[in-house]
N, C-alpha and C positions, 0 to 999 in steps of 0.2 A: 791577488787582491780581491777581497770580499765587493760582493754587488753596494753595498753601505758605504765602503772606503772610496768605489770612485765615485758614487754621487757626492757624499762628500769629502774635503780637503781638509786635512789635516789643520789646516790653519782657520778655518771658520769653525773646526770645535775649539780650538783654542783660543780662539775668539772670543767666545760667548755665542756664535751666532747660531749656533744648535739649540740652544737652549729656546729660541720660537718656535723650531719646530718641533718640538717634544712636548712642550708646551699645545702647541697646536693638537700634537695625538692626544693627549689625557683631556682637554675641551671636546676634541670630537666623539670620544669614548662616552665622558658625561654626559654628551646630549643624546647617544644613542640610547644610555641607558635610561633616562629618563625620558624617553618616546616609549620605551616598553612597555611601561606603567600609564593605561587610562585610565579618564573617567569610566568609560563602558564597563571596567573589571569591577569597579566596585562603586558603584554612583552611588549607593546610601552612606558611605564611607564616606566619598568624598563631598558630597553636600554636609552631611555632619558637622567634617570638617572645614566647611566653607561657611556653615552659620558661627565659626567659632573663627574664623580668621586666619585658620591655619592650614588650609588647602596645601598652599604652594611648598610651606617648609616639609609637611609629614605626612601627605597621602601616597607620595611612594614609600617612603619609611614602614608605612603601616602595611603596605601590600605587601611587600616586602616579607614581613612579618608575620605574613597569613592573616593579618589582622583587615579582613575586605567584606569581613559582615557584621553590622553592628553587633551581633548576638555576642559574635566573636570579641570585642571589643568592651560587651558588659560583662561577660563572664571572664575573660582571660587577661585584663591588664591591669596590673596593681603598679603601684609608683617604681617598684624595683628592676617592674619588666618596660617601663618610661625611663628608668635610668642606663639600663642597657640596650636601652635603642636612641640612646640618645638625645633624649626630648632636654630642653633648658627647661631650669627650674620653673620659671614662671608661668611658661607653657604647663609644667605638668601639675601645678595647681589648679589651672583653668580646664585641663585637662578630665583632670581627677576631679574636679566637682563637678562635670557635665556625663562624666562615667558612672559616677553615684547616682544623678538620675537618671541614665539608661538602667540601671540596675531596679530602681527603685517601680520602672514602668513597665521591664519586660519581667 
């Protein structure tokens, strides 16, 4: 009998009652991973993104991305590389017109 099978019984997977704790791993994983990602990596990044409202949903997203220097950001992001990272539309309007003038000024 596997070290899994005697903690748990057969009958609380059949239960349903595994499913909080698995539940529980994939919450604790997400918050590990998102402590990875600071401000300290990329604070022009992330201020950027905080005069824009958008800190919270995509400054990991963009670290992530490589995308943790503004230069990076005016020269490398066009709406198609915002569609496969994921951004919502209406973010990447507001997105793409505040990248036009990062472009415009560097």
């Amino acid at each position: 009998m596997s070290a899994l099978n005697k903690m748990l019984k057969i009958e609380d997977v059949q239960a349903g009652k595994l499913t909080g704790l698995v539940h529980g791993f994939v919450e604790s994983d997400k918050k590990e991973e998102q402590a990875i990602v600071s401000k300290e990596m990329a604070p022009d990044v992330y201020n950027w993104l905080a005069s824009l409202h958008l800190t919270e949903e995509y400054f990991n997203v963009f670290v992530r991305n490589n995308f943790d220097q503004i230069f990076k950001i005016s020269t490398g992001i066009n709406e198609s590389k915002l569609i496969d990272m994921q951004v919502k539309l209406g973010h990447r309007k507001i997105l793409m017109k505040h990248i036009q003038k990062l472009r415009n000024v560097t």
